[in-house]
C-alpha positions, 0 to 999 in steps of 0.5 A: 225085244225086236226080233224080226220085222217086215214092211216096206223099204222106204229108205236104203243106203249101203250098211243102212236100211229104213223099214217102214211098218205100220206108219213107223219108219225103222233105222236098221243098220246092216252088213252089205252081204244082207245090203244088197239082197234087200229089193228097191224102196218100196218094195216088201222085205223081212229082216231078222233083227237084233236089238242092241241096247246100249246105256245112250243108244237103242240100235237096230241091226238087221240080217237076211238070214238066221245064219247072218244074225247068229254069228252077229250075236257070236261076235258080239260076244268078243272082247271088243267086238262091237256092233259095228265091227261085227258089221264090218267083219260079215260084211266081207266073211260070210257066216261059213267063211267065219266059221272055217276061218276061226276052226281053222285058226285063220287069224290073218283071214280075219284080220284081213278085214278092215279096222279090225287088227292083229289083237282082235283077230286073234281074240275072235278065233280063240274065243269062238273056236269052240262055239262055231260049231253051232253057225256051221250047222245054221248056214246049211239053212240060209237061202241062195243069193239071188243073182244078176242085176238091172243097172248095166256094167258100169253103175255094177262096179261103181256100186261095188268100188263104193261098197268095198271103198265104205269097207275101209279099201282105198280106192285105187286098190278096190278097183284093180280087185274089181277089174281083175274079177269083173269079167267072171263076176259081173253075170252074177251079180253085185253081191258075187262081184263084191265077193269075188273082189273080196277075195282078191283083196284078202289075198285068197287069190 
């Protein structure tokens, strides 16, 4: 069982890296939180790694931190709830924000999330209310995002518009969420930006 893996990035793609580790290139699928804190191709890179083996498929799904891939492992634990969904769900709720949404019976919060619907949001927060106690204490461990970006404004909200587009949002609304948050966001990075946006879009603002 794979548990973590480091190398090269040879191939990187939103939701899909390709890791490349002793002559061996590595297909790992990922939320967009770990997505835009992975370095450039052919930059070094450790991820935490889950290996999900199916009776047709063998997948690998990587993390940036312990935190990420402890409350992968918790989704996944959900009636239908799979790897992709869980995907979907870290890739706009962060390991605290899943956590405060499902102690706090926030089932629209999940909800919220594109392709996940009222049923399963209400099988989240009832099926992991008493075990999110244990993420809460592992994301006091996760390292700060590291801010700030090369591309200048407009390659930051293409990138971002494409981001929340591949997350299920439809185009026109992604953009006014990123024009209403870009001018407090765009100084910290992609992952803030898209965050914020996120925030807009799940009406938290």
């Amino acid at each position: 069982m794979i548990a973590s893996l480091a190398g090269r990035v040879r191939n990187r793609e939103a939701g899909r890296i390709v890791i490349e580790a002793g002559g061996v290139g590595y297909e790992i699928f990922v939320p967009l939180t770990t997505y835009y804190r992975t370095p450039g191709v052919g930059a070094p890179v450790e991820l935490e790694i889950r290996q999900v083996v199916r009776e047709d498929a063998l997948a690998l799904y990587g993390f940036a931190t312990v935190a990420e891939k402890q409350a992968f492992d918790l989704l996944l634990g959900v009636q239908h709830v799979g790897p992709r969904l869980a995907l979907a769900i870290l890739s706009v709720l962060a390991p605290e924000d899943l956590a405060d949404a499902v102690a706090n019976g926030d089932v629209e919060r999940i909800d919220a999330v594109p392709g996940v619907g009222p049923k399963v949001a209400e099988r989240v927060v009832r099926e992991l209310r008493d075990r999110v106690g244990a993420l809460a204490l592992s994301v006091a461990a996760m390292p700060a995002a590291s801010g700030g970006i090369a591309a200048g404004a407009n390659a930051l909200l293409d990138d971002a518009l494409s981001a929340l587009v591949n997350l299920g949002y439809k185009p026109a609304e992604a953009r006014r969420a990123l024009e209403a948050v870009v001018a407090g966001a765009a100084g910290d990075g992609i992952e803030a930006l898209i965050r914020q946006a996120l925030a807009v879009l799940l009406g938290e603002k």
